[in-house]
C-alpha positions as a Markdown table, in Angstrom:
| # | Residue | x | y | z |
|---|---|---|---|---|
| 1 | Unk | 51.5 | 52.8 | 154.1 |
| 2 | Unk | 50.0 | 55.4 | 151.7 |
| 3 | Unk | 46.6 | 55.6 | 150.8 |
| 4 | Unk | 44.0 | 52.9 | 149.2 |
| 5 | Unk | 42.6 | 54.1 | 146.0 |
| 6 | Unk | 39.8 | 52.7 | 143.6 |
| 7 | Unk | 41.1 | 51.1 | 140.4 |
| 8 | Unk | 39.8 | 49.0 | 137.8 |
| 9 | Unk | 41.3 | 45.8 | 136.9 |
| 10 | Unk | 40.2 | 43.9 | 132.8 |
| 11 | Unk | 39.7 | 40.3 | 133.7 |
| 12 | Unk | 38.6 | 37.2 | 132.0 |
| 13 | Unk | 34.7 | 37.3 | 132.6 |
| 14 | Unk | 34.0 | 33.9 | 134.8 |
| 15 | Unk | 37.2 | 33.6 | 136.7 |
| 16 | Unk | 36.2 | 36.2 | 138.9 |
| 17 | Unk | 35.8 | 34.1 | 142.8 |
| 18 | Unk | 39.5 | 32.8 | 141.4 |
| 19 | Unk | 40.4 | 36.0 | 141.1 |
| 20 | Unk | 39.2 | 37.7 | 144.3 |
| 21 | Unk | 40.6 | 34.6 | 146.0 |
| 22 | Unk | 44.5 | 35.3 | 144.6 |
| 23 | Unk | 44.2 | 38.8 | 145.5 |
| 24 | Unk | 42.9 | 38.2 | 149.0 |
| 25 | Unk | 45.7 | 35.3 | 149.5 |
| 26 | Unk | 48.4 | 37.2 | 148.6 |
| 27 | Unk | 47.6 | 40.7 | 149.0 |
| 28 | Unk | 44.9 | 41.0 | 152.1 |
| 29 | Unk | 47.1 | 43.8 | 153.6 |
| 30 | Unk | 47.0 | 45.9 | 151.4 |
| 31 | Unk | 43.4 | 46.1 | 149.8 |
| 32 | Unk | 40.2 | 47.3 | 151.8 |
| 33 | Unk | 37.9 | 46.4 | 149.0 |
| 34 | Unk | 36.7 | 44.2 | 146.1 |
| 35 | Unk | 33.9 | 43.9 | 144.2 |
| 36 | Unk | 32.1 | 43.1 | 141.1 |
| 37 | Unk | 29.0 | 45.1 | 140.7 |
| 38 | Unk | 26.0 | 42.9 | 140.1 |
| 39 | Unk | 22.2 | 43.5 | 140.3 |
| 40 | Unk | 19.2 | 41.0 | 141.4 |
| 41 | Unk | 16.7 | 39.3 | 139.9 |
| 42 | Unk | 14.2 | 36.8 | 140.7 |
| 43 | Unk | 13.0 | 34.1 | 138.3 |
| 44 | Unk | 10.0 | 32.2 | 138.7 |
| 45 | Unk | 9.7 | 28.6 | 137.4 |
| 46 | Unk | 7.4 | 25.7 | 138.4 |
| 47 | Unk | 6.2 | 28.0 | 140.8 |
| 48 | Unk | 9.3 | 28.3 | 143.0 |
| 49 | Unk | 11.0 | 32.0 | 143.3 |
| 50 | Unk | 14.6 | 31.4 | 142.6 |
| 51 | Unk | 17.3 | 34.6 | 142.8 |
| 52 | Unk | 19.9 | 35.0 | 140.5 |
| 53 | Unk | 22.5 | 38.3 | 139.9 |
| 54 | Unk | 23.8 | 39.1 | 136.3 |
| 55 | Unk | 26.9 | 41.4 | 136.2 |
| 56 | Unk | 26.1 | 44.9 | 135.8 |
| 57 | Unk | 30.1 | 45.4 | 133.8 |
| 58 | Unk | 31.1 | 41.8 | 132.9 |
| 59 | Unk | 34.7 | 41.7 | 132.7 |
| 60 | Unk | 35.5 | 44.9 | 134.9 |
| 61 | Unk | 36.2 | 43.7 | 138.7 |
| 62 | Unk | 36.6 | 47.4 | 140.9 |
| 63 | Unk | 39.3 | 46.8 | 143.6 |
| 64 | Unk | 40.2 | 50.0 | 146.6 |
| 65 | Unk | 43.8 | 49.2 | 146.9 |
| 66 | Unk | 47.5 | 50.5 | 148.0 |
| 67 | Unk | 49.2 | 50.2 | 145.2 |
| 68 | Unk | 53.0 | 50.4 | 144.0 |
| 69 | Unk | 54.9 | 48.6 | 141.1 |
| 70 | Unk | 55.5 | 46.0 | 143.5 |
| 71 | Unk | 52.4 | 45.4 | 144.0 |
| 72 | Unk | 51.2 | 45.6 | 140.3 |
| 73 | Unk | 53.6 | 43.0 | 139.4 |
| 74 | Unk | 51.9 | 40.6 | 141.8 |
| 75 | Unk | 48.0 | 41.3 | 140.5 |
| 76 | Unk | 49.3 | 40.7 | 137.0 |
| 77 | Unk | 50.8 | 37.4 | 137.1 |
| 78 | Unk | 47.7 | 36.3 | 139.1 |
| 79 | Unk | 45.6 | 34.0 | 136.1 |
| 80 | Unk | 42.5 | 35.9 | 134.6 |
| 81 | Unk | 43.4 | 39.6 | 135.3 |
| 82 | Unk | 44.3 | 41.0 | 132.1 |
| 83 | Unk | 45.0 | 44.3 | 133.5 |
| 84 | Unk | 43.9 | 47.4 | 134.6 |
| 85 | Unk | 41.7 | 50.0 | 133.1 |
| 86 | Unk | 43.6 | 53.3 | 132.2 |
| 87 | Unk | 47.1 | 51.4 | 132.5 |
| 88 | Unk | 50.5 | 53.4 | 131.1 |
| 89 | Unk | 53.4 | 52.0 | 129.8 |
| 90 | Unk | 55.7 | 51.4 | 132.7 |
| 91 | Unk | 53.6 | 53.5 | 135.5 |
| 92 | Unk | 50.9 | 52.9 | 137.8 |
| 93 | Unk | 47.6 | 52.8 | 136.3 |
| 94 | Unk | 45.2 | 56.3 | 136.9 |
| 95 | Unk | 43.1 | 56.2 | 139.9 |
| 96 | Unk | 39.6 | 56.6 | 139.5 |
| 97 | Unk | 37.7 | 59.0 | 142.5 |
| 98 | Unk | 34.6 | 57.7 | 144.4 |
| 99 | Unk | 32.3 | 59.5 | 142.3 |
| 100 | Unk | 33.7 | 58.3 | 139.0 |
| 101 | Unk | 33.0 | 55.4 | 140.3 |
| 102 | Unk | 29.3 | 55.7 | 141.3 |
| 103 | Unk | 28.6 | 57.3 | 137.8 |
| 104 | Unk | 30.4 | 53.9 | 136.2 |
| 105 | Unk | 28.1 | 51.8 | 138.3 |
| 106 | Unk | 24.7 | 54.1 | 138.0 |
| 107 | Unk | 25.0 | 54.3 | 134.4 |
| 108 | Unk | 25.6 | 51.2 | 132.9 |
| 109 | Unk | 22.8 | 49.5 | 135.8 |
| 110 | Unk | 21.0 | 52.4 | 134.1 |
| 111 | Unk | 21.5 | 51.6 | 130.4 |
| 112 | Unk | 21.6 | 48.3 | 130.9 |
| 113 | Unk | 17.6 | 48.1 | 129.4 |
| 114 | Unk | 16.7 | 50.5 | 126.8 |
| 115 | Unk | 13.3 | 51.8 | 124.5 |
| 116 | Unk | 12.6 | 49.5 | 122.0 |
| 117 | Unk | 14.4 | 46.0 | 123.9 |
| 118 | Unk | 12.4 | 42.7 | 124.0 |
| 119 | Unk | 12.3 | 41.6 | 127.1 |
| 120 | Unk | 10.4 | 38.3 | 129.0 |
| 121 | Unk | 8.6 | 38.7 | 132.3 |
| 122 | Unk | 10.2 | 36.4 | 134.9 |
| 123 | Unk | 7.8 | 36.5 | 137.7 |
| 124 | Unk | 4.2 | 37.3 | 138.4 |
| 125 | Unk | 1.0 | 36.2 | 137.0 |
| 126 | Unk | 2.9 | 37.3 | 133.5 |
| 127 | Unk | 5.4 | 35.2 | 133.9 |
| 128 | Unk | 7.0 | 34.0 | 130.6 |
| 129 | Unk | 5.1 | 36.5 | 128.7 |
| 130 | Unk | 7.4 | 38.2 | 126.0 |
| 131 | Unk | 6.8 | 42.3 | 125.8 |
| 132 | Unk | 8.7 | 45.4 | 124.2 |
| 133 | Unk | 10.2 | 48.2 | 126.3 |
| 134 | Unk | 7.8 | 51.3 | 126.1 |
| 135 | Unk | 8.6 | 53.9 | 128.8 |
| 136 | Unk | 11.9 | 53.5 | 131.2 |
| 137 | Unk | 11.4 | 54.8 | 135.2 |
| 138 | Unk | 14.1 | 54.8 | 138.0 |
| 139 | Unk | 13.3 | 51.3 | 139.1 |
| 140 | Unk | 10.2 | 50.4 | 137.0 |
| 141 | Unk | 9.6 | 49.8 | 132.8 |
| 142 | Unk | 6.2 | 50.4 | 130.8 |
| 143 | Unk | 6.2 | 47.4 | 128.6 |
| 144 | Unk | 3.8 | 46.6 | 125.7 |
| 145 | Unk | 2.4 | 43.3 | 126.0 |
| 146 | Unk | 0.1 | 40.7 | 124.0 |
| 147 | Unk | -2.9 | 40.4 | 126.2 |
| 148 | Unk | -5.9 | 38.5 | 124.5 |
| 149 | Unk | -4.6 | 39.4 | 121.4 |
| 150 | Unk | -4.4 | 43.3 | 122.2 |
| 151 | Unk | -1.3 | 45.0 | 122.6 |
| 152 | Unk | -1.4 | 46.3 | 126.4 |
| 153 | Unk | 0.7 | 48.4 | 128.5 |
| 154 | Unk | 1.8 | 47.0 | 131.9 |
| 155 | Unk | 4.0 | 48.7 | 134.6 |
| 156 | Unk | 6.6 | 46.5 | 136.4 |
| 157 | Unk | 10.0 | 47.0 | 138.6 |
| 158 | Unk | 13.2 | 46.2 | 136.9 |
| 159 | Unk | 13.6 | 43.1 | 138.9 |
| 160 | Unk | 11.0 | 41.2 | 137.1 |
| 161 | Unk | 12.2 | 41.4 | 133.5 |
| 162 | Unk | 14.9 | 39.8 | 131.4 |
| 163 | Unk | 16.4 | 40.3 | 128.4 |
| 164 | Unk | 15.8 | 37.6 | 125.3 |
């Protein structure tokens, strides 16, 4: 068997455990990975700390694979994958390398929040507390909050925002 390369597959956003179940069923052999990138976040409500993950590329699912026409003929007819991302007419979709695939993933987790978004605080003694995007970080964001009727800048990791 030739080599397992990263590809990535257009599905319907939502069918995704369906998905990676098909694929799994009838093609275990032949794949070494699957995944949909996702990042964490907590949420606090009524005092309990709940953890939720939000897709980082809704509707992209990233798959390392062996791959022939035989093959692609199976993952299409499985319900929800629409196909696959740089597909040709009657060849095998382009490969993507390991490092165009960390760039994919860093950048959109990395654009995900911008300057300027209105965000709500989901955790902490801000909790619920609605704030602008000031200043962007690796892992934290300077946001500019109400605060007894001031405008105030707080620093806080990634984690504990939300977009509204």
């Amino acid at each position: 068997m030739k080599k397992k390369e990263w590809y990535i597959l257009k599905i319907i956003n939502g069918e995704e455990k369906y998905i990676i179940n098909k694929i799994k069923e009838k093609l275990l052999k032949y794949i070494k990975y699957i995944f949909i990138p996702t990042k964490k976040y907590i949420r606090v409500k009524n005092g309990k700390k709940k953890i939720y993950k939000e897709k980082i590329i809704p509707g992209y699912m990233f798959i390392k694979i062996y791959l022939n026409k035989y093959i692609l003929l199976i993952l299409k007819k499985i319900k929800g994958i629409l196909g696959f991302l740089n597909e040709r007419n009657n060849k095998l979709p382009l490969k993507i390398n390991k490092n165009e695939l960390k760039n994919i993933i860093k950048n959109k987790y990395n654009n995900s929040y911008k300057i300027g978004d209105n965000v709500i605080i989901n955790s902490g003694i801000f909790n619920n507390i609605k704030g602008k995007i000031e200043k962007i970080k690796k892992n934290n964001i300077i946001l500019s909050i109400k605060l007894l009727g001031r405008n105030t800048k707080i620093e806080l990791n990634i984690n504990n925002i939300n977009k509204y």
